[in-house]
C-alpha positions, 0 to 999 in steps of 0.5 A, a space after each residue: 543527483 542520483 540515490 542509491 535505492 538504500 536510502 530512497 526515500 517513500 512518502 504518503 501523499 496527505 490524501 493516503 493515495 499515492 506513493 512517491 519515490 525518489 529514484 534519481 532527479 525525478 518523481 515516480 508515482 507508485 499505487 499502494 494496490 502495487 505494493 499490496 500485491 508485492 507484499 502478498 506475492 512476497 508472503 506466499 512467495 507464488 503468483 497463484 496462491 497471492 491472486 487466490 488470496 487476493 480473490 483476482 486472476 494469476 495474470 492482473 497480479 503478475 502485470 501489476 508486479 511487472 508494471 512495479 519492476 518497471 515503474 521502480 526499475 529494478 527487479 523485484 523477483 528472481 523467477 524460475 520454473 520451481 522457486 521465486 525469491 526476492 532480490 535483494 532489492 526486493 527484500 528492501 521494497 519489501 521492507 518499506 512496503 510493509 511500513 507503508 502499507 501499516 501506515 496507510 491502514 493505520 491511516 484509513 483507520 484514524 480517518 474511520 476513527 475521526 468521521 465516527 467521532 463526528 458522526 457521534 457528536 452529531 448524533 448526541 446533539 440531536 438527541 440532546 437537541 430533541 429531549 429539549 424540545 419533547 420534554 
């Protein structure tokens, strides 16, 4: 069974790791660090100026967009000497990148949230269990 690349479908593992996507019948595993970078490449529309943002050299993010066109197998940019534009599955991945990377961090956060809760709990009962004790 074959999809078409429009209503491909993007998952968070519960881990907040990985990403799958289905394709056709099988499974390709992309790294969110992949769709970080697309979306810098995307927003300074330069390899360069995305690497400099993103303090790594000009040849770990242009192999880490290739090594996404690959594992995706679509091209992502269009190239050429003075411009570099997305295709238009480009824009799409662009699109769903975007949603994940919001939900990963929205993600990160709530776990921040959580452990500072528990830690604050932790925290006010040991008071709390000290005062008992030294009053």
């Amino acid at each position: 069974m074959k999809y078409s690349l429009l209503y491909d479908t993007l998952l968070i593992n519960p881990f907040g790791l990985y990403l799958y996507k289905l394709i056709t019948s099988r499974c390709t595993i992309v790294d969110i660090k992949h769709l970080q970078y697309f979306i810098e490449v995307s927003n300074f529309n330069s390899f360069s100026r995305a690497a400099d943002n993103l303090f790594i050299t000009q040849p770990t993010i242009s192999k880490m967009i290739k090594n996404l066109e690959i594992e995706l197998g679509i091209e992502l940019f269009e190239r050429s000497r003075k411009k570099l534009t997305l295709t238009d599955a480009g824009k799409i991945i662009l699109e769903q990148a975007k949603l994940i990377d919001k939900a990963f961090k929205n993600l990160e956060t709530e776990l921040d949230n959580l452990t500072g809760l528990k830690k604050a709990i932790f925290g006010l009962a040991c008071h709390q269990y000290l005062m008992r004790i030294f009053s």
